[in-house]
C-alpha positions as a Markdown table, in Angstrom:
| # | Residue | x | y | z |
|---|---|---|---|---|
| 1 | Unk | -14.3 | 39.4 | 31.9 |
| 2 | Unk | -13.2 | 36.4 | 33.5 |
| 3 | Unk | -10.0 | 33.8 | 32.8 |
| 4 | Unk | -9.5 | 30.1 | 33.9 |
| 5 | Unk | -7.0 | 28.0 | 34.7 |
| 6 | Unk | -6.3 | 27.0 | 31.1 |
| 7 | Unk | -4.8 | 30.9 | 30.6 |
| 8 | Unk | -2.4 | 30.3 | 33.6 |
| 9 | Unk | -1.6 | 27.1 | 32.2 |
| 10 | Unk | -0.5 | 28.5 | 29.0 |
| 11 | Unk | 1.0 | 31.1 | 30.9 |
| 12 | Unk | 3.4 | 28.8 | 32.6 |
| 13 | Unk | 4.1 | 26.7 | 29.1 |
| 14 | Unk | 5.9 | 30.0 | 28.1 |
| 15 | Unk | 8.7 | 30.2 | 31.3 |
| 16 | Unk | 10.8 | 27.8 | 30.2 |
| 17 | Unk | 11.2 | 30.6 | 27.1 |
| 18 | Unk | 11.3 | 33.6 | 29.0 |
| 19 | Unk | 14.0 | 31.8 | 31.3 |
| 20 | Unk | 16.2 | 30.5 | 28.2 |
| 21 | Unk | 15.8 | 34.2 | 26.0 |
| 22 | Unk | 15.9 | 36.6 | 29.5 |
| 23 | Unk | 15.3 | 39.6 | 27.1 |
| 24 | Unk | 12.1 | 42.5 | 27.8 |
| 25 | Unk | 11.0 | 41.7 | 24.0 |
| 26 | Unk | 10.8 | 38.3 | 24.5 |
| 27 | Unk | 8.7 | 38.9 | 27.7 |
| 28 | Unk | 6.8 | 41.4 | 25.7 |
| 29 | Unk | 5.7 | 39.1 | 23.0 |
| 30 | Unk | 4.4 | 36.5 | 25.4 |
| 31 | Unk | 2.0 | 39.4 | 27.2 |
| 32 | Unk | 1.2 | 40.1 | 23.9 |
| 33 | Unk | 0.2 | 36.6 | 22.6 |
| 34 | Unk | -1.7 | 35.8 | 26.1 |
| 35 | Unk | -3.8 | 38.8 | 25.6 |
| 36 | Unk | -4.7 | 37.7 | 21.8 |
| 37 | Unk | -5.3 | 34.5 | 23.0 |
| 38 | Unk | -7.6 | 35.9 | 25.8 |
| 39 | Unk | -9.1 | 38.4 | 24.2 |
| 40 | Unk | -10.1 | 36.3 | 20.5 |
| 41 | Unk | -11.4 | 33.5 | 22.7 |
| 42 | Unk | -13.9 | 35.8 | 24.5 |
| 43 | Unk | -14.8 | 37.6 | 21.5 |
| 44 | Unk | -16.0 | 34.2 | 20.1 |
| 45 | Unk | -18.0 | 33.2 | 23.2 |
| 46 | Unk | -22.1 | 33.8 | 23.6 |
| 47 | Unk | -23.1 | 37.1 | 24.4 |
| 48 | Unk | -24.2 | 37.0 | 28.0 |
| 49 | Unk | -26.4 | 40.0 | 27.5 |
| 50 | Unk | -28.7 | 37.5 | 24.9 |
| 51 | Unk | -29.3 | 35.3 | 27.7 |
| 52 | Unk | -33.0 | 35.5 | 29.2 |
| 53 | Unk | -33.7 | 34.2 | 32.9 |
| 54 | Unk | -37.2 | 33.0 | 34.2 |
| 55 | Unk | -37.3 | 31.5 | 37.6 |
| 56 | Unk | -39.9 | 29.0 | 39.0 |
| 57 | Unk | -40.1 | 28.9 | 43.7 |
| 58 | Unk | -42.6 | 27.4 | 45.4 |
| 59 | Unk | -45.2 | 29.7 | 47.6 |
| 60 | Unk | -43.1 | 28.4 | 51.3 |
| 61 | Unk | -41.4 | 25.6 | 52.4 |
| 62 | Unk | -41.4 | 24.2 | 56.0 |
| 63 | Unk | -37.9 | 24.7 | 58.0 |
| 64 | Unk | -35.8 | 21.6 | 57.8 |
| 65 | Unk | -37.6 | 20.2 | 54.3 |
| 66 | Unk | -36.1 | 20.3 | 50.7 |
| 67 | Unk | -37.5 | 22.4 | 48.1 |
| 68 | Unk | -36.5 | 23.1 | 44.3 |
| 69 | Unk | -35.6 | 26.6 | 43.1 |
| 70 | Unk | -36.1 | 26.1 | 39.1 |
| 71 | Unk | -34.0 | 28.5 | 36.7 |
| 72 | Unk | -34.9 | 28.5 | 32.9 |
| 73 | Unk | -32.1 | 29.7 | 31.1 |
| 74 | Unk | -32.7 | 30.8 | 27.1 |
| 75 | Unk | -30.4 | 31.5 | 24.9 |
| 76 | Unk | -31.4 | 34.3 | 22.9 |
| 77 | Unk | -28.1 | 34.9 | 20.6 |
| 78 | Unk | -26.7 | 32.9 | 17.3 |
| 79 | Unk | -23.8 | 31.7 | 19.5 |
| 80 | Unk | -23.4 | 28.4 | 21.3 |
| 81 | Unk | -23.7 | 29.2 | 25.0 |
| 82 | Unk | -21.4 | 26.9 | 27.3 |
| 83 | Unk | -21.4 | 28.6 | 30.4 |
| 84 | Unk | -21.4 | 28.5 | 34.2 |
| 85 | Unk | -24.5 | 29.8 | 36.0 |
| 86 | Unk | -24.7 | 30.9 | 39.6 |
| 87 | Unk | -27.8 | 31.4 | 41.5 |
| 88 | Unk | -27.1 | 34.4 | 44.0 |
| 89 | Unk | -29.1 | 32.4 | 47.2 |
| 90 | Unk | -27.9 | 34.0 | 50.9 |
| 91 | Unk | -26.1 | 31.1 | 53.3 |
| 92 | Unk | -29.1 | 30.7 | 55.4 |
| 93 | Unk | -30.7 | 29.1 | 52.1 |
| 94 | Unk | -29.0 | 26.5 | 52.1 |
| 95 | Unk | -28.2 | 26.2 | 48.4 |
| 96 | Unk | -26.6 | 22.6 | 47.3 |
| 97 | Unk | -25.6 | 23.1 | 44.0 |
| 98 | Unk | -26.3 | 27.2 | 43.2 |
| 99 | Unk | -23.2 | 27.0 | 40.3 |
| 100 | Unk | -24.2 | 24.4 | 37.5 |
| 101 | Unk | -22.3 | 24.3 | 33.7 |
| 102 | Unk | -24.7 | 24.7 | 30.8 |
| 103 | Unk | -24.6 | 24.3 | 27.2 |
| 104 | Unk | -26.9 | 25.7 | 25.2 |
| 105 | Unk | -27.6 | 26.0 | 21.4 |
| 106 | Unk | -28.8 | 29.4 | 19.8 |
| 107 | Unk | -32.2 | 29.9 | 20.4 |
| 108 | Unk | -33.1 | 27.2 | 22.7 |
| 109 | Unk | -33.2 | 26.8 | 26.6 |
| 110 | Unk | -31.9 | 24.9 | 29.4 |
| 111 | Unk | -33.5 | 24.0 | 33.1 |
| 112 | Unk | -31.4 | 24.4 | 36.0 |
| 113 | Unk | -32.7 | 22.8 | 39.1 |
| 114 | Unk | -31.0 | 24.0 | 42.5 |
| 115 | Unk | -31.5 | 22.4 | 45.9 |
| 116 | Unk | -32.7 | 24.1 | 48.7 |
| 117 | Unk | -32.0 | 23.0 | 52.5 |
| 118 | Unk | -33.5 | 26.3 | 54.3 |
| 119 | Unk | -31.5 | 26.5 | 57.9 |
| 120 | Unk | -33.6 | 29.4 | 59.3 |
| 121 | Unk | -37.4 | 30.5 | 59.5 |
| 122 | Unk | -38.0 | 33.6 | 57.9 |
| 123 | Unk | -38.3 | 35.3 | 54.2 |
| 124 | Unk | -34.6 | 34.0 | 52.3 |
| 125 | Unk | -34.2 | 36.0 | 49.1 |
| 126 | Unk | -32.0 | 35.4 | 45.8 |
| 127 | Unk | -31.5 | 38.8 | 44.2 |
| 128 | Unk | -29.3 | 37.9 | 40.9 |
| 129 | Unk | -27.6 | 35.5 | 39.2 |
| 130 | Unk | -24.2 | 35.1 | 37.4 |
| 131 | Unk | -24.1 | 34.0 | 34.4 |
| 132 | Unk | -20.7 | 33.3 | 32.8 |
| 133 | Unk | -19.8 | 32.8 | 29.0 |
| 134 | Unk | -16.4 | 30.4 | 27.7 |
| 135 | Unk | -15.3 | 30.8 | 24.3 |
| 136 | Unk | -14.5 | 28.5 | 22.3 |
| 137 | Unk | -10.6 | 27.5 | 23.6 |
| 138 | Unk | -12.0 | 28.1 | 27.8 |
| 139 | Unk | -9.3 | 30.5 | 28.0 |
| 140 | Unk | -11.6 | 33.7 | 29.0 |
| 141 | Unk | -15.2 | 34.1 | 29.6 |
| 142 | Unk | -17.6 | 37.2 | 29.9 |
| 143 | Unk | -19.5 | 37.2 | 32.3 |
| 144 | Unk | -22.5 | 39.4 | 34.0 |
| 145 | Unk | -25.2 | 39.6 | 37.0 |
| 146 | Unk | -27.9 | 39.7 | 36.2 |
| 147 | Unk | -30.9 | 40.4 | 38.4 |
| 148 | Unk | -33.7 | 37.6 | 39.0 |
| 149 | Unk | -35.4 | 38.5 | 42.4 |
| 150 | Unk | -37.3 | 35.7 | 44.3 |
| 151 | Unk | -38.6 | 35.1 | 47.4 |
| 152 | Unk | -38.7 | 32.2 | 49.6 |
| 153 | Unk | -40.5 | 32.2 | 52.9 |
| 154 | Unk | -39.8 | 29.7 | 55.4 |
| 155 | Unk | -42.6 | 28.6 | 58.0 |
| 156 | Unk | -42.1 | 27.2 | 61.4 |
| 157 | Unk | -41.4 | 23.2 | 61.7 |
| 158 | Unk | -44.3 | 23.1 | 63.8 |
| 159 | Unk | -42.6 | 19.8 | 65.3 |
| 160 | Unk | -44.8 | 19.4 | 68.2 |
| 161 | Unk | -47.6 | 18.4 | 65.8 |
| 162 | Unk | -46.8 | 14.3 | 67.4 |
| 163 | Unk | -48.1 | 15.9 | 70.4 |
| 164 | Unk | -51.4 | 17.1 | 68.5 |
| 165 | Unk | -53.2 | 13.1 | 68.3 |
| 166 | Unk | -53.3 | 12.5 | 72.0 |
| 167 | Unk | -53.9 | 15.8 | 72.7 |
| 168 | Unk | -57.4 | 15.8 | 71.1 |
| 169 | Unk | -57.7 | 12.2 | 71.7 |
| 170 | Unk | -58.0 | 13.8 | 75.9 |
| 171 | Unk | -60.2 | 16.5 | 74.6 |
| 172 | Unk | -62.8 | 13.8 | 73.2 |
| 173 | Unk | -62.8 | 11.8 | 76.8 |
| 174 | Unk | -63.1 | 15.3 | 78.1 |
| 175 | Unk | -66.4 | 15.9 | 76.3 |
| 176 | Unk | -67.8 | 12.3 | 76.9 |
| 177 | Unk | -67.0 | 11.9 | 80.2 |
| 178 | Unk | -69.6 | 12.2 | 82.8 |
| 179 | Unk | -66.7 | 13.0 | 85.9 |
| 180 | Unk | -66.0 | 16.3 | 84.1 |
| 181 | Unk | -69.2 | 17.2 | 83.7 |
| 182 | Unk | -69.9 | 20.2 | 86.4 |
| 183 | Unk | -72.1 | 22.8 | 87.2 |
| 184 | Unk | -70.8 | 26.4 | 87.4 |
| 185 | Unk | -70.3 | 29.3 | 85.7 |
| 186 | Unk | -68.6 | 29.1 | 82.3 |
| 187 | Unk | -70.3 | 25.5 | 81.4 |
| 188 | Unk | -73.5 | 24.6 | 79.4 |
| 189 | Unk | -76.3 | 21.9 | 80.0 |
| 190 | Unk | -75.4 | 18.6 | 78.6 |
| 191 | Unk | -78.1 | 16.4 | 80.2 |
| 192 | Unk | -80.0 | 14.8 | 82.9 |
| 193 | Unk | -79.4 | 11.5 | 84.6 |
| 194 | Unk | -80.2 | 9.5 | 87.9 |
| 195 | Unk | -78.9 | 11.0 | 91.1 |
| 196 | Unk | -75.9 | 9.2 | 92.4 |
| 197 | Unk | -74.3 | 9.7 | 95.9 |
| 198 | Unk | -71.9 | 12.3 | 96.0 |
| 199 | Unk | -73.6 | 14.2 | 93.8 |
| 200 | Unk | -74.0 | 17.7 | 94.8 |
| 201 | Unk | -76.9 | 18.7 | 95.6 |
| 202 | Unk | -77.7 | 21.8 | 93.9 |
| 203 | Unk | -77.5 | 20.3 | 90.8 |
| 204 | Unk | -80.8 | 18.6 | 91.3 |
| 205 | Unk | -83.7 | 19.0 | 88.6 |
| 206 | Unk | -86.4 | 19.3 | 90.5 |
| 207 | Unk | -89.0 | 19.7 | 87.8 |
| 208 | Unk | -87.4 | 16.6 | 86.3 |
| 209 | Unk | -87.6 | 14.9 | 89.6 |
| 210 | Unk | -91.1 | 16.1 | 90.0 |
| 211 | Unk | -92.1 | 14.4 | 86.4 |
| 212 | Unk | -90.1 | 11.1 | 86.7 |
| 213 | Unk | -90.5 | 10.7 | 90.4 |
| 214 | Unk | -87.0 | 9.6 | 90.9 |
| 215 | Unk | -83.9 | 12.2 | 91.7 |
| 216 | Unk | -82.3 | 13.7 | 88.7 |
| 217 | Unk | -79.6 | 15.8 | 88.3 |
| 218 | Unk | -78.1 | 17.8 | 85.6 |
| 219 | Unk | -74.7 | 17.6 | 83.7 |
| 220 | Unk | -73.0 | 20.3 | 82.8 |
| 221 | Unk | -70.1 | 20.6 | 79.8 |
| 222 | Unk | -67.2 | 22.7 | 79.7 |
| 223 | Unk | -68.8 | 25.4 | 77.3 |
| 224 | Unk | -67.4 | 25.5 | 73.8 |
| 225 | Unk | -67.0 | 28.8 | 71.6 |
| 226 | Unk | -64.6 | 30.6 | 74.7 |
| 227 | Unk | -62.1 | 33.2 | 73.5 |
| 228 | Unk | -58.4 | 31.7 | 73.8 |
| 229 | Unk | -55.7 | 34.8 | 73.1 |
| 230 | Unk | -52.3 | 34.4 | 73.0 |
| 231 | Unk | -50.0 | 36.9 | 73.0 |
| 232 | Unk | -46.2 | 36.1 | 72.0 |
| 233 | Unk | -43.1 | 38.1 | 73.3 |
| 234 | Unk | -40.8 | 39.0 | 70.7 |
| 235 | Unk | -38.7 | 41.3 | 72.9 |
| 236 | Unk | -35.1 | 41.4 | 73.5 |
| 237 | Unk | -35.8 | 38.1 | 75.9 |
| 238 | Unk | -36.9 | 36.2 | 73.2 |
| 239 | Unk | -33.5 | 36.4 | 71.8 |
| 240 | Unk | -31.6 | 34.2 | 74.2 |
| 241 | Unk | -30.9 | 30.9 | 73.0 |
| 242 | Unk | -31.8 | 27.6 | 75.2 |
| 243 | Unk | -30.4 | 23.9 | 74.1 |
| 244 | Unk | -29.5 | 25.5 | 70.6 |
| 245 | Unk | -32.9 | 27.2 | 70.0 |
| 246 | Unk | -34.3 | 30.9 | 70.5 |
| 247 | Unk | -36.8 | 31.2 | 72.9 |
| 248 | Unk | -38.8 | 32.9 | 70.1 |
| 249 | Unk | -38.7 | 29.6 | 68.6 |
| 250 | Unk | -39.9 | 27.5 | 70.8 |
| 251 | Unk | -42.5 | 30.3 | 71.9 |
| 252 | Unk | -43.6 | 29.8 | 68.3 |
| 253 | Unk | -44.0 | 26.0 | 68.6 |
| 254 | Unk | -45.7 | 26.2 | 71.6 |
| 255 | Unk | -48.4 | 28.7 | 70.3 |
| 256 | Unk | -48.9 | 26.7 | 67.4 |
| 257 | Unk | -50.2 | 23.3 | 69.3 |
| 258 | Unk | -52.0 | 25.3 | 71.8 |
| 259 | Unk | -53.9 | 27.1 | 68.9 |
| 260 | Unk | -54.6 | 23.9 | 66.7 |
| 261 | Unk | -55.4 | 22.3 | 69.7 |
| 262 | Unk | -58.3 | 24.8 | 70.9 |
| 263 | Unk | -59.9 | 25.1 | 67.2 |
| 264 | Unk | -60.5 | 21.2 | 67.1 |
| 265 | Unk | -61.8 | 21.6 | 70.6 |
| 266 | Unk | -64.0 | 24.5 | 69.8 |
| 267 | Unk | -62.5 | 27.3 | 71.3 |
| 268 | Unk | -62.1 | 31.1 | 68.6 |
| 269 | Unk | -58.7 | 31.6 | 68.6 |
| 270 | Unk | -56.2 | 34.9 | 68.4 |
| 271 | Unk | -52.5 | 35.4 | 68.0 |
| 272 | Unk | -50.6 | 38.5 | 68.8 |
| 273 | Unk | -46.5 | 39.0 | 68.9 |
| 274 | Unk | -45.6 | 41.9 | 70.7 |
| 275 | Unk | -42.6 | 44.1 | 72.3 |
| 276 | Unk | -43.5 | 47.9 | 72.1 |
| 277 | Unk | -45.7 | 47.3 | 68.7 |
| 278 | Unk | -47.6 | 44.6 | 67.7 |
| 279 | Unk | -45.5 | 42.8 | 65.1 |
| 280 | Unk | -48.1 | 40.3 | 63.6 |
| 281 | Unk | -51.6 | 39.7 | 64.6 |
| 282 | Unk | -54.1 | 36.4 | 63.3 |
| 283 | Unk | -57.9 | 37.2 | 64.5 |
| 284 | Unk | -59.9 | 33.8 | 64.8 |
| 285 | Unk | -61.0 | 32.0 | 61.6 |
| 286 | Unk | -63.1 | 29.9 | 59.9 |
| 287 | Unk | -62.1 | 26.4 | 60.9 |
| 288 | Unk | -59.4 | 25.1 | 59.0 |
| 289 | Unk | -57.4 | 28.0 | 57.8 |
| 290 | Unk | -55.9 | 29.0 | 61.4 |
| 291 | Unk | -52.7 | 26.9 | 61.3 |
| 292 | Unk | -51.9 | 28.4 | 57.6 |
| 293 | Unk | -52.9 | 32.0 | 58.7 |
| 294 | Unk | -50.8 | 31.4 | 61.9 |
| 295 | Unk | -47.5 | 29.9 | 60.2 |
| 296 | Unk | -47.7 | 33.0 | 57.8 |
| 297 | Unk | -47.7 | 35.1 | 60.4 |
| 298 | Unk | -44.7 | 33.6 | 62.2 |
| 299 | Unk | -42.8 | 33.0 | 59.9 |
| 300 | Unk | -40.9 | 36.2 | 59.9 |
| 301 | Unk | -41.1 | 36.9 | 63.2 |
| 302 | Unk | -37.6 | 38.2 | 65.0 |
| 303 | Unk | -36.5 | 39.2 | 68.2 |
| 304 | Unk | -36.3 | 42.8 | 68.9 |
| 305 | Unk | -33.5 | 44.1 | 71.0 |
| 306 | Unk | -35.8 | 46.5 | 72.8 |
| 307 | Unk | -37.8 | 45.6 | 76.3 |
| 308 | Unk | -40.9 | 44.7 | 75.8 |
| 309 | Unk | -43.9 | 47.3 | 76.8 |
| 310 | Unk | -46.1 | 45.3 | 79.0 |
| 311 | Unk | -48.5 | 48.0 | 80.2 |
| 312 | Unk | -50.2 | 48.2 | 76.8 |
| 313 | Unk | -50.6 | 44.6 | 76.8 |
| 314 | Unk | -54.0 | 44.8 | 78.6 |
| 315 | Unk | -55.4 | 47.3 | 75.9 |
| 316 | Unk | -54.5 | 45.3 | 73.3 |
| 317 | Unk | -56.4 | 42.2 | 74.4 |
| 318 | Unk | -59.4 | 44.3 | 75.2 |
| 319 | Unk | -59.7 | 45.3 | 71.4 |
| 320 | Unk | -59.5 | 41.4 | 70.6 |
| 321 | Unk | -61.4 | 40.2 | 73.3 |
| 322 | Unk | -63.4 | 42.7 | 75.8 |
| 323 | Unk | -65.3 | 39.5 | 77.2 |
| 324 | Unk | -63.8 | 36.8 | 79.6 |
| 325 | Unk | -61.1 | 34.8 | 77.8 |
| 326 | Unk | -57.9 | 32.7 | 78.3 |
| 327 | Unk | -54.6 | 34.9 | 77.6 |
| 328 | Unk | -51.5 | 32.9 | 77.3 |
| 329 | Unk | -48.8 | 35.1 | 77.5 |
| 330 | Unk | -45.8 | 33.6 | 76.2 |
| 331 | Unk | -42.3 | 35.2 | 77.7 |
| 332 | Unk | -39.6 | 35.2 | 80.0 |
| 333 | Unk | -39.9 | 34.9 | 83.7 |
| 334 | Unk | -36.1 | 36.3 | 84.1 |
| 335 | Unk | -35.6 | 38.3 | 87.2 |
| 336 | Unk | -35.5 | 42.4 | 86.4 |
| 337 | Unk | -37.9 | 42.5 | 82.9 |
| 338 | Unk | -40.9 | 40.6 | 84.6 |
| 339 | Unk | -40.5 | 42.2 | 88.2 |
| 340 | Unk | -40.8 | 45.9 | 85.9 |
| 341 | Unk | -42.8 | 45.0 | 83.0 |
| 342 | Unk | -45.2 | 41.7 | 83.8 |
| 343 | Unk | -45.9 | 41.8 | 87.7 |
| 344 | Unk | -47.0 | 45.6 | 87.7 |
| 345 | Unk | -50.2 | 44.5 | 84.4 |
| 346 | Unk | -51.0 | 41.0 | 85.8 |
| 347 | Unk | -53.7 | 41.9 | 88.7 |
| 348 | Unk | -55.5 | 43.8 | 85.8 |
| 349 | Unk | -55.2 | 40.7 | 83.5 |
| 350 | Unk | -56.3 | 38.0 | 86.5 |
| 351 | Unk | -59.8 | 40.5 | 87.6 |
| 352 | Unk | -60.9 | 39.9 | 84.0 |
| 353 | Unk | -59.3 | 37.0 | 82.3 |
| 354 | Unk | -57.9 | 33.6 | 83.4 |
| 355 | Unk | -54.2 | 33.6 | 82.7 |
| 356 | Unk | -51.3 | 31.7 | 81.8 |
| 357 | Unk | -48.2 | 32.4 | 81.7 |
| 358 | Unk | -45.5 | 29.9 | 79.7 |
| 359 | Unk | -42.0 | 30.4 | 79.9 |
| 360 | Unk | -38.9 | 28.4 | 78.8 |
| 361 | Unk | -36.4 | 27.0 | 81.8 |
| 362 | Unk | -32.8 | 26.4 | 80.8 |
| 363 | Unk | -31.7 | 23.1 | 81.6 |
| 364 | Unk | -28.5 | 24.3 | 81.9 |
| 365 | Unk | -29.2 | 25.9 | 84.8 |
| 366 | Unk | -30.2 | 22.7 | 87.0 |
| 367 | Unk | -27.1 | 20.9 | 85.2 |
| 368 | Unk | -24.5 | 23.8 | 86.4 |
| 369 | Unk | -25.8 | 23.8 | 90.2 |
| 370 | Unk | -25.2 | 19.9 | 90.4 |
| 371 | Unk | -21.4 | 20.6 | 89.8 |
| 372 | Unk | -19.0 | 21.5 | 92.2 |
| 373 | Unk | -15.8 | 19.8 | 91.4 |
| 374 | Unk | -13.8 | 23.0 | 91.3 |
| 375 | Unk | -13.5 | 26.8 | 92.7 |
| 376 | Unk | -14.7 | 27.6 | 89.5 |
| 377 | Unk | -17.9 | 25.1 | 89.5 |
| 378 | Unk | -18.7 | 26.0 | 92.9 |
| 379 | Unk | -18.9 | 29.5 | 91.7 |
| 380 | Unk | -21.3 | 28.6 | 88.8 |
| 381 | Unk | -23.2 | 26.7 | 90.8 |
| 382 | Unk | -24.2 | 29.6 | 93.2 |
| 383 | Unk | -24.5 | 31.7 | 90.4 |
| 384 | Unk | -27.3 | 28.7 | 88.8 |
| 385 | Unk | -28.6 | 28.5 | 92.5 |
| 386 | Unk | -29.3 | 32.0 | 92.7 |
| 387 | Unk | -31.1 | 32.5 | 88.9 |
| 388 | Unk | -33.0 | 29.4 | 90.2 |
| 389 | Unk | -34.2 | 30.9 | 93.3 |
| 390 | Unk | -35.3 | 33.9 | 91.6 |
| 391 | Unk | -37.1 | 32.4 | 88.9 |
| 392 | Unk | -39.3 | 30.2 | 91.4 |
| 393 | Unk | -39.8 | 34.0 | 93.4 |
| 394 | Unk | -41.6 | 35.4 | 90.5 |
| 395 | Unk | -43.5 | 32.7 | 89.8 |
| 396 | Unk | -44.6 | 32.3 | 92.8 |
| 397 | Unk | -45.8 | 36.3 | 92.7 |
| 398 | Unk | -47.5 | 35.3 | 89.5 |
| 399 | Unk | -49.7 | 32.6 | 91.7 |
| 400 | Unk | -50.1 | 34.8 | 94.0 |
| 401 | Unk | -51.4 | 37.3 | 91.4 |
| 402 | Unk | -54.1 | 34.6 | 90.2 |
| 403 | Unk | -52.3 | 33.2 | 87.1 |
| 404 | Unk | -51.3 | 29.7 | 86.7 |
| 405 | Unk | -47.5 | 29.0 | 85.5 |
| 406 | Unk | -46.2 | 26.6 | 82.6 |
| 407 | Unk | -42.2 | 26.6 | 83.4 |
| 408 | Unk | -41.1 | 23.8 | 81.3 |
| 409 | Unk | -37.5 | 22.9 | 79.0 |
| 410 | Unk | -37.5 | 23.8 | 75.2 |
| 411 | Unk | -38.9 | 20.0 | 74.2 |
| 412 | Unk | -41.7 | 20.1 | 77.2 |
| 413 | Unk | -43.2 | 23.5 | 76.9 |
| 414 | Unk | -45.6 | 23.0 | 73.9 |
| 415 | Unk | -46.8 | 19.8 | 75.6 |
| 416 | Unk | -47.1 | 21.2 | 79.4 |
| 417 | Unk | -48.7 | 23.9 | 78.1 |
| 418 | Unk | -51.6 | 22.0 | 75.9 |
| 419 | Unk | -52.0 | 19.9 | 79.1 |
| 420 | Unk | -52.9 | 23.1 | 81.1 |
| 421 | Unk | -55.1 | 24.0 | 78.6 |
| 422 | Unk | -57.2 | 21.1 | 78.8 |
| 423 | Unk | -56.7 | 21.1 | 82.8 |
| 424 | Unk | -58.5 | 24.1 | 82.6 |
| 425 | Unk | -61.0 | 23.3 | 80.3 |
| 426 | Unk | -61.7 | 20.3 | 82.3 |
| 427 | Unk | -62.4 | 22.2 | 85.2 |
| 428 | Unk | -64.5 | 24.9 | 83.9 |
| 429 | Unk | -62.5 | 27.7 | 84.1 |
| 430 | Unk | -62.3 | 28.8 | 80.3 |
């Protein structure tokens, strides 16, 4: 049961009464007639328990883009329905207008259309809806939840895809261009032409020299089909927000153009998010279903407040990958969880892999050492100094180690890190 304002109106018509006749009876009689009133005027409304819910959601929606949550509402009594139906949506939906009045006639059925504004990635969830019944006078209603699960799953922006045309646009002047064209190991044959000075020498064709009776050398390609593994921290480091985002987030958007970005150049691609168990794993596909396997994946990906287990990280990308490959290893380079967890693995990852590691650098950082006003900024400002100084310590280790480092702000990483990608592929070293 519920009541609405038109009760407590009526209940206030009757003061002036109660103040002129102060008596119990005459207090008593105007309980009385309030309840009647209330009680006949939800006896007359719809049966709520006649009223049949089917709802309508699209598969997944991108974060920041509208969708429509549709709710058909039937009226399965001999009662007119005007009511007020809620749609039970959590905050993080985003629900514009989840309450909406309906009126329906016996038997028939009404569309409700709410307006959803997701604010987080992830699986949202609407468990019940409220459906509320007026009689005839609005005095009273009846009213009941009734249960009408869906499910909503929210995939990454993926708002580094502006990046993705010049990106490949590079990759095709990488595969035309003659400069890049080297000999080593890692590379296949492309073709022959006319020796040039400054060529080196050992990449002479002497057969071919032998046949056209000029000098020839061969090109060589960066080879195509390599291995490119990425592995995602979703430890308790990936929890920390920078510039308003979590660095899980902008791991996530980083991954993302890196991956699309090594399928169009040619490359298998995998995706593992780990901490102590690996929380979501996409083996390479068949071209054009990565990105939709990969967002699926993410999408309800969270930080987990444990440290991450970095010794079993080299295991894990044997089983995906027991040849030479790339292994972009996504995480923190915070003083304390990389000196324990990443230094101690990365000599075993650099003798068989080439590695990259991609980290996010707080700009915040850099903005609090430049201010020294007061005690107090002076103090923040060593304190900035010092994280600084440790930071560009362990990266150096990494070097030292044999892995190359991508330390970039939230809005650079995806794009520093394709550009390595392609540094590397330029070079022959995938």
């Amino acid at each position: 049961m519920a009541i609405t304002g038109r009760l407590v109106l009526v209940a206030l018509l009757g003061v002036p009464t109660v103040v002129l006749f102060p008596h119990w009876l005459t207090i008593l009689v105007w309980i009385v007639l309030l309840i009647l009133l209330a009680g006949g005027d939800m006896a007359l409304a719809a049966s709520v328990r006649k009223v049949g819910l089917t709802r309508q959601l699209p598969d997944s929606v991108r974060l920041s883009e509208n969708c429509v949550s549709t709710l058909t509402v039937a009226n399965h009594g001999t009662r007119r329905l005007r009511g007020l139906v809620r749609d039970g949506w959590q905050p993080s939906a985003g629900a514009r207008n989840p309450s909406q009045a309906l009126d329906i006639p016996p038997g028939e059925r009404r569309r409700m259309d709410v307006s959803l504004h997701p604010e987080r990635r992830g699986d949202l969830a609407a468990k019940h809806v409220t459906v509320r019944s007026y009689g005839p006078l609005g005095m009273a209603a009846r009213q009941l939840t009734v249960p009408a699960p869906g499910r909503l799953r929210v995939l990454p922006p993926f708002h580094s895809k502006r990046h993705l045309p010049s990106k490949l646009r590079r990759l095709r002047e990488l595969d035309g261009r003659a400069a890049v064209q080297i000999r080593g190991a890692g590379t296949e044959f492309d073709s022959l032409r006319d020796y040039v000075r400054g060529d080196d020498v050992r990449s002479i064709d002497w057969r071919a020299t032998a046949r056209r009776q000029a000098v020839v050398v061969r090109t060589w390609r960066p080879e195509r089909d390599r291995r490119v593994v990425i592995v995602l921290d979703t430890s308790r480091a990936s929890a920390a927000r920078i510039e308003d985002e979590p660095r899980l987030d902008t791991g996530i958007e980083s991954a993302l153009l890196l991956a699309v970005l090594a399928e169009r150049g040619g490359d298998r691609v995998d995706f593992l998010a780990y901490d102590r168990r690996v929380r979501a794993r996409v083996e390479s596909a068949s071209k054009g279903v990565l990105l939709n396997h990969l967002v699926q994946a993410m999408a309800p990906l969270d930080a987990e407040l444990i440290e991450a287990d970095w010794s079993q990280i080299p295991s894990q990308i044997n089983a995906i990958s027991p040849h030479r490959s790339l292994v972009v290893l996504l995480t923190s380079l915070d003083s304390g969880a990389a000196e324990e967890g990443l230094l101690p693995v990365m000599s075993h990852l650099t003798t068989k892999h080439t590695v990259v590691v991609a980290s996010v650098r707080d700009p915040l950082l850099s903005r609090m050492r430049e201010e020294r006003t007061t005690a107090a900024e002076t103090y923040r400002a060593a304190a900035a100094e010092r994280a600084i100084l440790d930071r560009t310590a362990i990266t150096e280790q990494l070097k030292q180690l044999g892995a190359e480092v991508v330390d970039a702000e939230p809005h650079e990483l995806p794009s520093a890190l394709a550009d390595r990608y392609i540094r590397l592929k330029a070079t022959g070293r995938l």
